[in-house]
C-alpha positions as CSV (number, residue, x, y, z in Angstrom):
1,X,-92.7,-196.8,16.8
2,X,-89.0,-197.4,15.6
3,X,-86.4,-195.9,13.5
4,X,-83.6,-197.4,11.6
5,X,-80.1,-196.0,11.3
6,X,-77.7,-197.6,8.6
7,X,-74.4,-196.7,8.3
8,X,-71.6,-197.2,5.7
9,X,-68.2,-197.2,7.1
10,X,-64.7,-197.9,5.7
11,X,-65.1,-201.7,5.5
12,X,-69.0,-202.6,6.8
13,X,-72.5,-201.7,6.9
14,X,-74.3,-201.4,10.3
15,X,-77.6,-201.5,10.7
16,X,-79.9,-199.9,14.4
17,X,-83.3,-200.6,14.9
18,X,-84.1,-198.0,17.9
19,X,-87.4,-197.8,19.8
20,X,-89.3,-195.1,20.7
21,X,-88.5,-195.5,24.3
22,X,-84.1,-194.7,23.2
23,X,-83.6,-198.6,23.2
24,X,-81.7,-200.4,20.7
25,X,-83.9,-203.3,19.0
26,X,-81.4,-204.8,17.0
27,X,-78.0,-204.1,15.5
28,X,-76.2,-206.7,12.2
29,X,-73.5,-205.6,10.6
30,X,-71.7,-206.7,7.0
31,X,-68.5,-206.5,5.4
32,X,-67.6,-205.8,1.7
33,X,-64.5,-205.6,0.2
34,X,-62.4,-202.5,-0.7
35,X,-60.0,-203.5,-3.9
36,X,-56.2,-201.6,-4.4
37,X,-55.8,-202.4,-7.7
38,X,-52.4,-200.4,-8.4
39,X,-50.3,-198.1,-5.6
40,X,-51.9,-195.7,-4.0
41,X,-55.5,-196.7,-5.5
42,X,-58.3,-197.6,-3.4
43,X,-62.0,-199.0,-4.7
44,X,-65.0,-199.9,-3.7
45,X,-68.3,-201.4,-5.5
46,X,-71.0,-199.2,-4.9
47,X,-73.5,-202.4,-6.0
48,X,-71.9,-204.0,-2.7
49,X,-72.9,-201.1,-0.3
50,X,-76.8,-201.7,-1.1
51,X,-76.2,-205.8,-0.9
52,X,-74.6,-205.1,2.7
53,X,-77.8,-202.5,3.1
54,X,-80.1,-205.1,2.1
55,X,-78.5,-208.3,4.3
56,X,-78.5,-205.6,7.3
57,X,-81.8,-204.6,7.3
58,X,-83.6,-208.3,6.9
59,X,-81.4,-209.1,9.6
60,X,-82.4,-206.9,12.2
61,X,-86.1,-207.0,11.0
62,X,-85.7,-211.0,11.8
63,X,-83.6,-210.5,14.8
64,X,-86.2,-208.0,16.5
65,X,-89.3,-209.7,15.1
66,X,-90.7,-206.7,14.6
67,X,-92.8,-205.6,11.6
68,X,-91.5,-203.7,8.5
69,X,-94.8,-201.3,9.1
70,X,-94.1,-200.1,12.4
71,X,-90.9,-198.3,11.4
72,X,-91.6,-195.0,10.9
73,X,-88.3,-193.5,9.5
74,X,-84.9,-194.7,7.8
75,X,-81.7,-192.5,8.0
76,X,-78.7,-193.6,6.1
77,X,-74.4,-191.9,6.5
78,X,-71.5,-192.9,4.8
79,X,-67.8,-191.6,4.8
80,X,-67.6,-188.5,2.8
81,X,-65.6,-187.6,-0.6
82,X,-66.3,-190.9,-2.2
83,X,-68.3,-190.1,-5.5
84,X,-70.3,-192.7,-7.6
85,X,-70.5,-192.1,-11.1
86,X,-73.7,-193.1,-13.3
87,X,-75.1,-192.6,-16.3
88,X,-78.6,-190.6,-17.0
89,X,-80.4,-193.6,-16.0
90,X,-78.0,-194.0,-12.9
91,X,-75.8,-197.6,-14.0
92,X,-72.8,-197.1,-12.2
93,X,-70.0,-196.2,-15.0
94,X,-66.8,-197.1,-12.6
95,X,-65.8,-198.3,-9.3
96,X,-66.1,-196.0,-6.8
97,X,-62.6,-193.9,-4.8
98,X,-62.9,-194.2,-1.9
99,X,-61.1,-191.0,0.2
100,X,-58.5,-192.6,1.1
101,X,-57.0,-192.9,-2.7
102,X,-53.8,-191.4,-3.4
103,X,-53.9,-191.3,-7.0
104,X,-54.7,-187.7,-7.7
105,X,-51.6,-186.5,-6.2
106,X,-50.6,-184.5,-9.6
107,X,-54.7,-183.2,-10.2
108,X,-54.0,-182.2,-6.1
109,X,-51.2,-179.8,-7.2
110,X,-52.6,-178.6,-10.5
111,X,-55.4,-177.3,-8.4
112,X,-53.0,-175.6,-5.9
113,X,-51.1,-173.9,-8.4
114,X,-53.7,-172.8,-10.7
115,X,-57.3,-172.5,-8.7
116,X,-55.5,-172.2,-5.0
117,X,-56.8,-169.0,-4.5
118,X,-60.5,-169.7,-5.3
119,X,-60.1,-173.2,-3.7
120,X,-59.2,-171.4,-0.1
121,X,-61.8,-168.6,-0.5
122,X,-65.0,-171.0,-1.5
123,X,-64.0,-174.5,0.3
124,X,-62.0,-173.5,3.6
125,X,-59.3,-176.5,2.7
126,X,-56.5,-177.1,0.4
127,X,-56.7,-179.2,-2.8
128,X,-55.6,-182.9,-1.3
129,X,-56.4,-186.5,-2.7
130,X,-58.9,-187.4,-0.1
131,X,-60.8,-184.7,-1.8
132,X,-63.5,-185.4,-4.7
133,X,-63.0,-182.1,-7.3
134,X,-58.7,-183.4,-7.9
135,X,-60.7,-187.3,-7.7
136,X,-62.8,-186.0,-10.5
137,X,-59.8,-184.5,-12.8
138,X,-57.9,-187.8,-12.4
139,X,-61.1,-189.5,-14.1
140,X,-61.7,-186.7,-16.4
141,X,-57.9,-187.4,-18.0
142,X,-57.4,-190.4,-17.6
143,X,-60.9,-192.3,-18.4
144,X,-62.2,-190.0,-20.6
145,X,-65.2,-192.5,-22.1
146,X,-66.1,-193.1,-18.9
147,X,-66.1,-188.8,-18.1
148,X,-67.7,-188.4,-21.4
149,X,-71.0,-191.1,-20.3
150,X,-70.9,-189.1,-16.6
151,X,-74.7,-187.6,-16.2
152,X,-75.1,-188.2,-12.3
153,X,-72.8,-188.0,-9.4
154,X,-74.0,-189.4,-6.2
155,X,-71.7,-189.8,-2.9
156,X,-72.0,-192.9,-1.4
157,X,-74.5,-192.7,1.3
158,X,-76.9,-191.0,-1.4
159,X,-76.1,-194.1,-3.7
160,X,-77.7,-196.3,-1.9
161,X,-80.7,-194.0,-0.9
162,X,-81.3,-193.8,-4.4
163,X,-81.5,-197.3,-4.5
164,X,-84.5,-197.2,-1.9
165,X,-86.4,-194.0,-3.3
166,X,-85.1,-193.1,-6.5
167,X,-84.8,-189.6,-5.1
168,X,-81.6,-187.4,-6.4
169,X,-80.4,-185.3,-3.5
170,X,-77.6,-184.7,-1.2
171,X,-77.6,-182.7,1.9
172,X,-74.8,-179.9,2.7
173,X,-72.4,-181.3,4.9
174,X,-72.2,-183.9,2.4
175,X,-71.6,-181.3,-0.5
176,X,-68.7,-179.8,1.9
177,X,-66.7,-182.6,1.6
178,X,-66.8,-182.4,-2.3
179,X,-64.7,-179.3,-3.1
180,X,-67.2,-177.7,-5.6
181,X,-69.4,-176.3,-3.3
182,X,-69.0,-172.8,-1.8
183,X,-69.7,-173.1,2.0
184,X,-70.2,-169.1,1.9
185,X,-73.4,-169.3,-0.3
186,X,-74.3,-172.9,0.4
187,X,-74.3,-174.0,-3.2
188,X,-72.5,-176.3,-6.3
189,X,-70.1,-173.5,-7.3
190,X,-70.2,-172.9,-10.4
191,X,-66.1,-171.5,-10.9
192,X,-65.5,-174.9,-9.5
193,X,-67.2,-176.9,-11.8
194,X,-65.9,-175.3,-14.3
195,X,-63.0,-176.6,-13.9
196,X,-64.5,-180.5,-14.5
197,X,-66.8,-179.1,-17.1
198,X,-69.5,-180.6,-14.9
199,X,-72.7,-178.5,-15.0
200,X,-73.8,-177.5,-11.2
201,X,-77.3,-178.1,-12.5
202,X,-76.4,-181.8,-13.1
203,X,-75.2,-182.2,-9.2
204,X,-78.0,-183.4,-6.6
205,X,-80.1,-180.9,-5.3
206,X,-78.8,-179.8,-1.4
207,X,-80.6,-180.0,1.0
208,X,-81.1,-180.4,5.0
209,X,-79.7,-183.5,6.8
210,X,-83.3,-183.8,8.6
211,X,-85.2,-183.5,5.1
212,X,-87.2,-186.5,4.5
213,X,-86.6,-187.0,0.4
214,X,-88.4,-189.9,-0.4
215,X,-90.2,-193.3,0.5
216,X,-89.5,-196.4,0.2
217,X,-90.5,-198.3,-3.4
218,X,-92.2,-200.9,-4.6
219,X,-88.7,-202.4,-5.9
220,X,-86.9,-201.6,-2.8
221,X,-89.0,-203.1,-0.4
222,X,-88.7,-206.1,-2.1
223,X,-84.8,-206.1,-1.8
224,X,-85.0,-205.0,2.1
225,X,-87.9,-206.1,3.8
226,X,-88.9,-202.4,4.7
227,X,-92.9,-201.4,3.5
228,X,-93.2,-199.6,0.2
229,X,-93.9,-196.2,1.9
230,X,-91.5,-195.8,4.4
231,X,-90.1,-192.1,4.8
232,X,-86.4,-192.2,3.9
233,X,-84.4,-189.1,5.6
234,X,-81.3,-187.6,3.2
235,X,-78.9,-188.6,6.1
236,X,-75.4,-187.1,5.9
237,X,-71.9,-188.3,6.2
238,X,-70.7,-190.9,9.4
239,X,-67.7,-189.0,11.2
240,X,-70.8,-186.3,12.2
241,X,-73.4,-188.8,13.3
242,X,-70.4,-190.3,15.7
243,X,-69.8,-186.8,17.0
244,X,-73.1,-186.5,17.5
245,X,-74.5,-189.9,18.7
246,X,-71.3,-189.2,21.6
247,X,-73.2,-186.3,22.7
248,X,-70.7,-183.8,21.7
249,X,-73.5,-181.2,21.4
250,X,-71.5,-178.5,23.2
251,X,-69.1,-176.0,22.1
252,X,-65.6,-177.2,23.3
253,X,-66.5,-180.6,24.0
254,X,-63.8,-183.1,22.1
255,X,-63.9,-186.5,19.7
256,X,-60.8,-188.4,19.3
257,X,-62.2,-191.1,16.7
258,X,-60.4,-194.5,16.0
259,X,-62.4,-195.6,12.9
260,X,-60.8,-196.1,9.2
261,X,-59.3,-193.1,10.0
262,X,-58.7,-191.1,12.9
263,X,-60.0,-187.8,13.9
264,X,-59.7,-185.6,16.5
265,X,-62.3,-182.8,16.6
266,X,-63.5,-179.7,19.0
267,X,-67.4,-178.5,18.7
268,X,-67.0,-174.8,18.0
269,X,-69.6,-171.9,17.2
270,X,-67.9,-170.9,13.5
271,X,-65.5,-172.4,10.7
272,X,-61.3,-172.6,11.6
273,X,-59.9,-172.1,8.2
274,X,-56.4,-173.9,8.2
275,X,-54.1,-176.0,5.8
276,X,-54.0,-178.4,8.8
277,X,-58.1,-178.3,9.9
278,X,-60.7,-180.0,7.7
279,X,-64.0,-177.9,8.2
280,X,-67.2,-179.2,8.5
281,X,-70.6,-178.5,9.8
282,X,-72.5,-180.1,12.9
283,X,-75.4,-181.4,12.0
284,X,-76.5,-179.1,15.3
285,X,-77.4,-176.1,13.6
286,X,-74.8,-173.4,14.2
287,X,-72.1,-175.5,15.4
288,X,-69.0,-177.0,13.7
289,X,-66.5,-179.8,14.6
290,X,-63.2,-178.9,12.8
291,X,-60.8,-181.4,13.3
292,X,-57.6,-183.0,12.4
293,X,-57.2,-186.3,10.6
294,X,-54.8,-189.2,10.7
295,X,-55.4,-191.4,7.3
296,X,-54.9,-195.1,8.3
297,X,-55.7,-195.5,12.1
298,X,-58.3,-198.6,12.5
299,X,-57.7,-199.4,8.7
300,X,-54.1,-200.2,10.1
301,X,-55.1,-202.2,12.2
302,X,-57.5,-204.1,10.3
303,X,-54.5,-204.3,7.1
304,X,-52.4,-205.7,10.4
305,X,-54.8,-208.4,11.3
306,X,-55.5,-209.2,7.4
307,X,-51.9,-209.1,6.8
308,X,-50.3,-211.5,9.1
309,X,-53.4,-213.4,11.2
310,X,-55.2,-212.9,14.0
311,X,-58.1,-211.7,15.5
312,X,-58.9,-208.3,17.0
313,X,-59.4,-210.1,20.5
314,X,-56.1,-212.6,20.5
315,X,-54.5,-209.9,18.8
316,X,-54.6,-207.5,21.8
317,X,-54.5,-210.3,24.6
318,X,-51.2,-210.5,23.3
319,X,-50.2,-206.8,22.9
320,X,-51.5,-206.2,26.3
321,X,-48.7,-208.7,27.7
322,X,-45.8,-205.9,26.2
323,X,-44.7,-203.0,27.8
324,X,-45.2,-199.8,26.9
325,X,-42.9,-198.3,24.0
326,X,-42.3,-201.7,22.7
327,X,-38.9,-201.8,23.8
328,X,-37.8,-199.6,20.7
329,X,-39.9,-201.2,18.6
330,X,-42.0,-198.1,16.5
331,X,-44.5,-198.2,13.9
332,X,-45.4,-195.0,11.7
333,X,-49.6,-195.9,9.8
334,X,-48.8,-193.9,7.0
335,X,-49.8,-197.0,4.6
336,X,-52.0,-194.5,2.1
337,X,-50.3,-191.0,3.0
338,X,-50.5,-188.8,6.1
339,X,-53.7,-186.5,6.7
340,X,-52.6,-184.0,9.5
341,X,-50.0,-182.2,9.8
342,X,-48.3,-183.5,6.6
343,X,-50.8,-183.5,3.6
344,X,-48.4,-186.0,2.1
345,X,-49.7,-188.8,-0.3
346,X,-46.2,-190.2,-0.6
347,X,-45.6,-191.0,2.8
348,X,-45.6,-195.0,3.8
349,X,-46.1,-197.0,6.6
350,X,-42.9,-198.7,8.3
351,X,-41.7,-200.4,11.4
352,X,-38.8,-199.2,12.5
353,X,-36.4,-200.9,15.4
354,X,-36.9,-204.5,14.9
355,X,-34.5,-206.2,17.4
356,X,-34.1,-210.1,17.5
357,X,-35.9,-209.8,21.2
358,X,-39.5,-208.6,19.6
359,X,-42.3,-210.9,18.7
360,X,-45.2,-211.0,16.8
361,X,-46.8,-209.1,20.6
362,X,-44.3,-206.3,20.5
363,X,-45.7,-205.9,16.8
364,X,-48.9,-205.9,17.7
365,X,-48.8,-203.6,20.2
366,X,-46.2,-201.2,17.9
367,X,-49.6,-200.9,15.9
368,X,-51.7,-199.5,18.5
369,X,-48.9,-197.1,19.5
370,X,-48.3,-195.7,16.1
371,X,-51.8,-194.9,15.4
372,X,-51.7,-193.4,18.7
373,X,-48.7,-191.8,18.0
374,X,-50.4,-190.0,14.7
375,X,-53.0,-188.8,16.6
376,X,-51.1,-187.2,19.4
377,X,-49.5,-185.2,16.0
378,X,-53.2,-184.4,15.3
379,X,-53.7,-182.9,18.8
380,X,-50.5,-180.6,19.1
381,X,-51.4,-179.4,15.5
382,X,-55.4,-178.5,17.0
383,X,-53.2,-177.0,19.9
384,X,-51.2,-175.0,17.8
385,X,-54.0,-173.4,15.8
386,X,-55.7,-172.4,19.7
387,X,-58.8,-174.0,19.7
388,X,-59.7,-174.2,23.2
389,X,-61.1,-177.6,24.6
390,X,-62.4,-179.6,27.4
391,X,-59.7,-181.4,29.3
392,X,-61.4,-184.4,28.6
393,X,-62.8,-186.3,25.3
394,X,-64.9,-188.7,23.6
395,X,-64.1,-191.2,22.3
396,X,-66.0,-192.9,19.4
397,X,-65.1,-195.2,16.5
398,X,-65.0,-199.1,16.5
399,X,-61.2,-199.2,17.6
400,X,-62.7,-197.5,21.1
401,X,-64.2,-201.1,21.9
402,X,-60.7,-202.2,22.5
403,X,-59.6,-200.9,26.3
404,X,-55.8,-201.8,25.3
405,X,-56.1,-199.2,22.8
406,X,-58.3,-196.5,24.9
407,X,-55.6,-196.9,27.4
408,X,-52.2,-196.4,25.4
409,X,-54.4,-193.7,23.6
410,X,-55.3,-191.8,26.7
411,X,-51.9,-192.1,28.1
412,X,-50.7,-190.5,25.1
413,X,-52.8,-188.0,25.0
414,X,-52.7,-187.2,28.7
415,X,-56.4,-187.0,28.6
416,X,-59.4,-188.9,30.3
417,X,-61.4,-190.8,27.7
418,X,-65.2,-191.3,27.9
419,X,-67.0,-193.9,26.2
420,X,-70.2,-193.9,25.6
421,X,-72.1,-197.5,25.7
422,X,-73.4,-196.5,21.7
423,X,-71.7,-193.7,19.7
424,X,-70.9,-195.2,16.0
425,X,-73.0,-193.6,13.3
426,X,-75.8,-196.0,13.0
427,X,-76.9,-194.7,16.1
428,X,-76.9,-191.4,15.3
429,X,-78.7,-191.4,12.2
430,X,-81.4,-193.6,14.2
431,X,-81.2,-190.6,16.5
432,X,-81.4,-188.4,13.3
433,X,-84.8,-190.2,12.4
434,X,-86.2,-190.2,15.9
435,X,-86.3,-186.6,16.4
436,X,-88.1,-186.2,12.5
437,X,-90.8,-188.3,13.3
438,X,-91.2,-187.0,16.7
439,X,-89.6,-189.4,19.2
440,X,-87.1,-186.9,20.7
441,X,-88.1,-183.7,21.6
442,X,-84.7,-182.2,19.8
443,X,-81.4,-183.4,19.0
444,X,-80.1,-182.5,22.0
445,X,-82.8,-184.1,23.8
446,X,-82.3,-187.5,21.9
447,X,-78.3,-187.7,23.1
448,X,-79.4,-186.8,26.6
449,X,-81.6,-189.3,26.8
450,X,-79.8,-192.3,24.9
451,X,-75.9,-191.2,25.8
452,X,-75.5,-193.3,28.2
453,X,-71.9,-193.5,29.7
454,X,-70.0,-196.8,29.7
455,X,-66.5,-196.4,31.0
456,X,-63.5,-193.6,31.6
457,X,-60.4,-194.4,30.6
458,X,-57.9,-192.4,33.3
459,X,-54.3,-191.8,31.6
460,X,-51.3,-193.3,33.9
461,X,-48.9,-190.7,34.2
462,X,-45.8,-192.9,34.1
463,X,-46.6,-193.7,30.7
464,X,-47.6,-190.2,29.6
465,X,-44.4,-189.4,30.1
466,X,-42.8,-192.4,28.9
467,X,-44.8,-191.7,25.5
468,X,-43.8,-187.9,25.3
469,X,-40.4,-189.4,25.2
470,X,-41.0,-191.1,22.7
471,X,-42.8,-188.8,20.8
472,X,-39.9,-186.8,19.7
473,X,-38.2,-190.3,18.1
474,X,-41.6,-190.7,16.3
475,X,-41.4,-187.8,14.2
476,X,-37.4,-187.9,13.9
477,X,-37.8,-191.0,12.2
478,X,-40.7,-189.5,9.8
479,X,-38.4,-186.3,9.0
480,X,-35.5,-189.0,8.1
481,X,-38.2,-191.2,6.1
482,X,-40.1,-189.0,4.0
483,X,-37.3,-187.7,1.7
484,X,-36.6,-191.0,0.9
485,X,-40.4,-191.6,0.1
486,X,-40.3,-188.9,-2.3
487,X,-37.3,-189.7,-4.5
């Protein structure tokens, strides 16, 4: 028996067949583009999500040579707060945003000035860009044929499920990352699609992560290789499949999470609403990972290495070579706005301290720092609030392959790092799939048994307090910069 796990990340789909005895079979992955057509806008096709799907699965199927029948469940997770727009016989009306769009800034502040108050009391955040109601009023004003043709709105992980089973569901950690649906009654709320003019009973039913929603069709199969048949589970968003594929099963066990963004999240027993927490459920019942959020951290990286050249590997070869804090050299990732503890779409990246003595290296390495840097803001903000925590973490994402990076990371947090040899969300939503169909005896049983560890990164305490230094400068220079950002 197998399971397949797909995910769809920031910039890739990754597909993992697992076993029945925990192994992994086979894992392919595929890019697709993400398109910034103005300032502060970022896109994606939701046709190239399934394409990606598609490639991914017929590879692994080839890869592992084994047959399409003996899988016995799929699971698919995407990054949440990217909504795709269709019609009443689902055509896709518009490219999708993806979260990390900044272009709702003015719908953000309508929303705190005139709904604020029913905002905090039914969605346990404020009204941000990275959130899909203030997405959804951009659209509504400024594309209005498009708004006026809107019959179905999918998120992106349920886009492509629809593609497989022509089922029209979402599951409810999904729906909390929406802003119209009231985590207190666990519905669409109806005040808050008012405010769209968007009917709640147009919105995907909710239901359980776990639920299997449909099979696999005739058309589908065709496009992927997998049987006509096939159980497909509703699947839920890809920042909770990494915390749980890590094994963070546990209240006070911590994720620090270098993937399109960055995240740094504690298991807890309840909700911690803040302006500086983003609050979402585990898909463990009766646990939560709230968790602070830095918005560019491996999409820096990757708009680095794009940028100017290079490969991941080569790139930190040569970063490794510098010394720590870059002799003055400092880079802030704000290149879409700043998450925690800033909320501020205006914000921009910058590099700051340039001497004639730095190379191309000391850039590199000013990179990893800054991302670093961000996320060390993300953890004294957690701190702040008084969320107690292991004095260790997790540490998932596909920027923790790079040990240059887990290293300046855990020297700037001051914190051991464990890796676990799989932990992205493929492998959690294979997990996900395993315990359905009977694999795993729970969900905690299925990390036990697969979490295997890889390596612990152990901070160096000469650089701990190098960085702490440093810190200070680091947001000096963003209290200098972001005045200027804004006029």
């Amino acid at each position: 028996m197998y399971v397949l796990g797909i995910d769809f990340g920031g910039g890739a789909c990754k597909a993992t067949l697992l076993s029945s005895a925990g192994e992994v079979t086979a894992i392919h992955t595929v890019e697709y583009p993400t398109f910034y057509p103005q300032a502060g806008f970022t896109e994606q096709i939701p046709g190239d999500w399934f394409k990606a799907a598609c490639q991914s699965i017929a590879a692994v199927l080839s890869r592992s040579g084994i047959g399409a029948e003996r899988i016995a469940a799929v699971a698919l997770d995407a990054a949440t707060h990217t909504a795709v727009l269709c019609d009443e016989n689902y055509k896709v009306l518009r490219p999708a945003i993806h979260w990390t769009d900044c272009r709702s800034t003015e719908e953000s502040a309508f929303l705190r000035n005139e709904f604020g108050e029913l905002v905090a009391k039914q969605v346990l955040h404020k009204p941000d860009t990275i959130w899909t109601l203030p997405q959804l009023l951009w659209i509504k004003k400024n594309e209005p044929n498009v708004w006026k043709r809107t019959e179905k709105i999918l998120f992106a992980k349920d886009y492509v499920r629809h593609r497989l089973t022509d089922d029209y569901v979402t599951d409810y950690i999904e729906a909390q990352g929406s802003m119209f649906f009231d985590y207190n009654r666990s519905v669409w709320s109806e005040e808050l699609c008012n405010i769209i003019d968007f009917p709640p009973d147009k919105l995907p039913r909710i239901v359980r992560p776990a639920e299997i929603v449909g099979e696999v069709t005739n058309r589908a199969a065709k496009a992927t290789g997998l049987k006509p048949g096939t159980p497909v589970l509703c699947g839920t968003t890809d920042t909770v499949m990494e915390v749980y594929a890590s094994g963070a099963v546990r209240k006070g066990q911590m994720t620090v999470k270098l993937a399109t963004a960055g995240r740094i999240c504690v298991i807890t027993d309840r909700s911690h609403p803040s302006p500086y927490l983003i609050n979402y459920s585990h898909v463990v019942p009766g646990l939560w990972y709230p968790g602070t959020a830095t918005k560019s951290c491996a999409a820096a990286y990757r708009w680095y290495r794009d940028t100017f050249g290079g490969d991941y590997r080569t790139l930190d070869e040569a970063a490794a070579l510098i010394e720590p804090g870059c002799e003055g050299l400092m880079f802030h990732p704000y290149l879409n706005g700043e998450l925690t503890p800033y909320a501020d779409p205006m914000l921009r990246g910058s590099f700051i301290g340039v001497g004639a003595r730095h190379t191309k290296a000391h850039f590199n390495r000013a990179v990893l720092e800054g991302v670093a840097f961000s996320l060390l803001d993300c953890k004294r903000t957690m701190d702040g609030i008084g969320i107690s925590h292991d004095n260790e973490a997790l540490v998932i994402g596909g920027g923790s392959s790079s040990p240059l990076w887990r290293q300046i990371l855990a020297d700037m947090l001051d914190m051991v790092l464990i890796e676990k040899e799989r932990s992205d969300s493929s492998f959690g939503s294979a997990l996900l799939a395993g315990t359905v169909v009977g694999m795993f005896e729970s969900l905690e049983n299925a990390v036990v048994r697969c979490g295997r560890e890889k390596s612990r990164t152990v901070p160096n305490p000469a650089n701990s307090v190098q960085y702490e230094k440093m810190f200070d400068k680091y947001k000096s220079v963003h209290d200098a910069l972001a005045p200027i950002y804004h006029r």
